[in-house]
C-alpha positions as CSV (number, residue, x, y, z in Angstrom):
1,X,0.0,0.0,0.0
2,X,1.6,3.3,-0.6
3,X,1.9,5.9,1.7
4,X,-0.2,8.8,1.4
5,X,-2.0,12.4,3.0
6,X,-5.1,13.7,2.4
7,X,-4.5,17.4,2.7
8,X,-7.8,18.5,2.2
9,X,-11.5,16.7,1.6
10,X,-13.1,18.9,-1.2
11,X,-16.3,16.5,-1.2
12,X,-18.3,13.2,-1.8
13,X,-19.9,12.2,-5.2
14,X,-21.5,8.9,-4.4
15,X,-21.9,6.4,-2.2
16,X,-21.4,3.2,-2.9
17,X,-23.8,-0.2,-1.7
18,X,-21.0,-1.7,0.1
19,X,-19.9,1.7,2.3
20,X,-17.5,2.8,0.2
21,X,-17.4,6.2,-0.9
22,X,-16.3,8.1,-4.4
23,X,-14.3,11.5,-3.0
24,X,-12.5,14.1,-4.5
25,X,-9.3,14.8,-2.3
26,X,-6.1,16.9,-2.3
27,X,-3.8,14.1,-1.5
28,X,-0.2,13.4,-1.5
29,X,1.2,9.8,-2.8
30,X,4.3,8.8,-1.3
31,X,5.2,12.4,-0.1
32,X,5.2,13.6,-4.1
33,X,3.5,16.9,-4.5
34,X,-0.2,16.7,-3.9
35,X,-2.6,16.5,-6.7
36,X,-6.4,16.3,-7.3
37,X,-7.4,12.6,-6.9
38,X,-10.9,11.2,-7.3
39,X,-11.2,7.7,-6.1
40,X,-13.3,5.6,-3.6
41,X,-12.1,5.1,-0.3
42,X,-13.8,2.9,2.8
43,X,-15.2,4.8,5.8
44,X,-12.0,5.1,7.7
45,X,-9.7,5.9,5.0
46,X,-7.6,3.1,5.3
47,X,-8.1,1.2,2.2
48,X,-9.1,2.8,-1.6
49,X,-9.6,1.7,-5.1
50,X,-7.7,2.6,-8.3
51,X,-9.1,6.3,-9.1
52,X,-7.4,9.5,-11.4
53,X,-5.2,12.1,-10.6
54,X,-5.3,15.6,-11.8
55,X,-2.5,18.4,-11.3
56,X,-3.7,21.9,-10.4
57,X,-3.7,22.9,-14.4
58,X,-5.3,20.0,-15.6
59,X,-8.1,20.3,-12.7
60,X,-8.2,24.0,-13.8
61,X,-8.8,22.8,-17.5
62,X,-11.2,20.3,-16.3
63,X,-13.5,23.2,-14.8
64,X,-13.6,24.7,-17.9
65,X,-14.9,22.0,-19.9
66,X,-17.7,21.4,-17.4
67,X,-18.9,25.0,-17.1
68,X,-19.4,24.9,-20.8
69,X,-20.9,21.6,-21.1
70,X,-24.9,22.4,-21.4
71,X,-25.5,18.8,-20.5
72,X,-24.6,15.9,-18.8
């Protein structure tokens, strides 16, 4: 398991039938430099699945794309 810090919880997007939960964190992985990461973790935050990663500018580029999406 690597070794990681949740800097900051920016917020839940789902819940998952067996307690897990889909969050997007600002998290360090192996003390690199954080990142945006949306993944699922279990209640205490001691186990997770596979999930993305996002530096600042792509998260920035990311925000862009869904203000101008009209739908979803």
């Amino acid at each position: 398991m690597k070794k990681y810090n949740i800097y900051k919880h920016i917020g839940n997007l789902s819940q998952l039938n067996n307690e897990w939960i889909k969050e997007l964190n600002f998290i360090s992985w192996d003390d690199r430099e954080p990142v945006y990461d949306i993944r699922t973790w279990n209640t205490e935050h001691t186990a997770y699945g596979k999930g993305v990663t996002l530096i600042a500018s792509q998260m920035a580029i990311l925000k862009i794309l869904l203000n101008e999406m009209t739908t979803f």
